[in-house]
Steps between C-alpha positions, in 0.01 A plus 500: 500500500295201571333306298156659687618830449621595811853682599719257671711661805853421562538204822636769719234768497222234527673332813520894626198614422325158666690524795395876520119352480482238713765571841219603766811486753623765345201706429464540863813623568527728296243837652486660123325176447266553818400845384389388160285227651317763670460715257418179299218480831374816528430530120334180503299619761436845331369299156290270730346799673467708189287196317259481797491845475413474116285199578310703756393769315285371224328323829458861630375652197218217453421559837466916425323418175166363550350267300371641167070417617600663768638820332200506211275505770613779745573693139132453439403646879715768433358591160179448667572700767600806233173427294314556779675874628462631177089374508494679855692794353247520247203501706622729740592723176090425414419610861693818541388588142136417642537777798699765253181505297289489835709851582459611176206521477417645895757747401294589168185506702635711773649756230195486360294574794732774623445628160094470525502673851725816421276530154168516732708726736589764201152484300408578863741793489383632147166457617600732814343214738786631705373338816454148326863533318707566858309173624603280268831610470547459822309208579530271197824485376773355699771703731740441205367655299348764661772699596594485114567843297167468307267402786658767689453743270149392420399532889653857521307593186163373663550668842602790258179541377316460827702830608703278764837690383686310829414151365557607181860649516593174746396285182680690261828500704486117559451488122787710421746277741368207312590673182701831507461570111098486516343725320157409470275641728733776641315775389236407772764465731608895455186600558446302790810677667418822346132468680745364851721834440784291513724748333798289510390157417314607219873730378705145513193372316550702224899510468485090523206467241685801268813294548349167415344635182456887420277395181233362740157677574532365869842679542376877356176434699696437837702808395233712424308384850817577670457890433150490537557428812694797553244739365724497166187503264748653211766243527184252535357562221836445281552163659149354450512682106846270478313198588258571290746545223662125582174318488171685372310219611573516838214639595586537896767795401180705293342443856762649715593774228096595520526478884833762508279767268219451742723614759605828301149551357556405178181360451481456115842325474383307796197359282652472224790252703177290687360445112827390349499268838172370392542484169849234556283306748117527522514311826739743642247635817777724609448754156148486598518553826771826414212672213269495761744636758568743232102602481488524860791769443289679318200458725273296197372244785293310291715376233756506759249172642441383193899407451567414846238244422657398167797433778344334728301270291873359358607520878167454743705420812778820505457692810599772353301501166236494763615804712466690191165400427366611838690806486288595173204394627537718794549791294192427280339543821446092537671484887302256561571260217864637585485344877400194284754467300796566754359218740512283228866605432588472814384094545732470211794681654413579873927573559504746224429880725378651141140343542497622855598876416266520209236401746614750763478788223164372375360492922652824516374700231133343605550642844549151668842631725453228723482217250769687350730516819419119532676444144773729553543359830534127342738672276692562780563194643 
């Protein structure tokens, strides 16, 4: 080694490895030696490239990153822009909480007012302001709910009671459509068919009703109408005692049970039935109305007035209460007060015939055939 620490080579591979170095003439002879120059090219070219390349990009990326003002601030409109949805979100939150409460409360004060109006309409009913009741029903409450179950059933009550059985049995089968397992009320709707005749309406009646509940009043009462109608007074009788038996305040089945011993004659268990009736329900005109049908029987006209009038005072504007009343009156030799009375029945109910044939009778047995014929005549038509 050297005294500067390097290797020393032997004279013969220096001169060799110089001459290697530095003989261009024989560099380009030699086409291994072309090839590695371009290789020796095309790499430098490659590294060249590849640093503008790497040079380039952080260029790019400043110009894809904006300046950091310039980010803060469109952070800030965007943040902005957020703070201010949410403030709109709120508000309209505020708004449509606004017009919930708005519907609220319409919707409380229409429930309400539906619920005023058919409370008028049935202290109307109780009242037996018949007339009144059907007008408001039908005038006052909305289609909606009109052709509901319980105003339906209300209406055919009312034209019940003013002896319209058509009206009434329409009612009461638009009530049961709205609601098949209704019982309330169906007791009127027997008898409404039973006054019709309509023998096999008034037999589904009963096998539905008995189906829906056998331990209902209603359902022994249809039962019991349904061979009343068929001159059954026995089988009657057993029906009306069984709805009796399921309810003993039900004071509609002690009606019809005193109604069925009328028809046999059974006058005393026909009483006693209309006081049971009474005694369940002072306000029941019906039990009044059936002792002094049951005085009449027995040809004691004068008390036979005084509890038609016990009837018609709960009742003033039945047609048929009013029939009655004539009817004694005519034979406590009052034809004249009679006539009366039967006009005035008749304003109330000028389709019902009844008025009109009570009048006929009355013209007749006074010897006034033509009058007479003129009713009849009417009747007619």
């Amino acid at each position: 080694p050297t005294p500067e620490g390097r290797v020393r080579l032997p004279d013969r591979v220096s001169k060799l490895t110089n001459r290697n170095i530095k003989s261009p003439a024989r560099n380009k002879t030699n086409p291994s030696n072309k090839t590695g120059n371009r290789l020796a090219e095309n790499n430098e070219k490659n590294r060249q490239q590849g640093r503008h390349q790497i040079e380039k990009e952080p260029e790019d990326k400043d110009k894809s990153d904006p300046p950091k003002g310039v980010t803060d601030s469109s952070t800030q409109k965007i943040s902005n822009m957020a703070t201010l949805t949410v403030e709109e979100l709120k508000e309209q939150q505020r708004i449509l909480s606004e017009q919930a409460m708005v519907i609220q409360k319409a919707s409380v004060e229409g429930l309400m007012e539906l619920l005023r109006v058919l409370g008028y309409a049935y202290l109307e009913l109780t009242r037996y302001n018949n007339q009144n009741a059907i007008k408001i029903l039908q005038e006052d409450i909305s289609f909606q709910h009109r052709g509901g179950a319980f105003v339906q059933g209300l209406l055919g009550k009312a034209h019940f009671e003013l002896a319209e059985y058509k009206d009434s049995v329409r009612h009461f089968n638009n009530m049961r459509s709205k609601d098949p397992h209704r019982l309330h009320l169906t007791e009127y709707f027997s008898t409404a068919l039973w006054h019709l005749q309509e023998e096999v309406e008034l037999s589904v009646l009963a096998q539905e009703l008995t189906r829906i509940d056998k331990y209902s009043p209603q359902a022994w009462c249809a039962a019991g109408n349904c061979f009343s109608i068929q001159k059954e007074h026995e089988n009657a009788i057993k029906f009306f005692q069984r709805a009796v038996q399921v309810d003993p305040n039900f004071a509609y089945a002690y009606t019809l049970l005193g109604h069925e011993y009328v028809n046999i004659e059974e006058l005393d268990k026909a009483l006693s039935c209309y006081r049971s009736a009474v005694r369940v329900d002072p306000r029941h005109y019906n039990a009044w109305y059936g002792i002094g049908l049951t005085y009449y029987k027995q040809e004691r006209y004068q008390l036979a007035e005084i509890y038609y009038r016990k009837a018609l005072a709960i009742n003033p504007k039945s047609p048929i209460l009013i029939y009655h009343v004539a009817v004694v009156q005519h034979a406590l030799q009052k034809s004249d007060k009679a006539l009366e009375t039967l006009n005035a029945a008749i304003k109330l109910a000028p389709k019902n015939p009844i008025g009109k044939f009570e009048r006929a009778s009355i013209l007749f047995s006074l010897e006034r055939y033509n009058e007479a014929l003129d009713e009849l005549n009417q009747l007619k038509q």
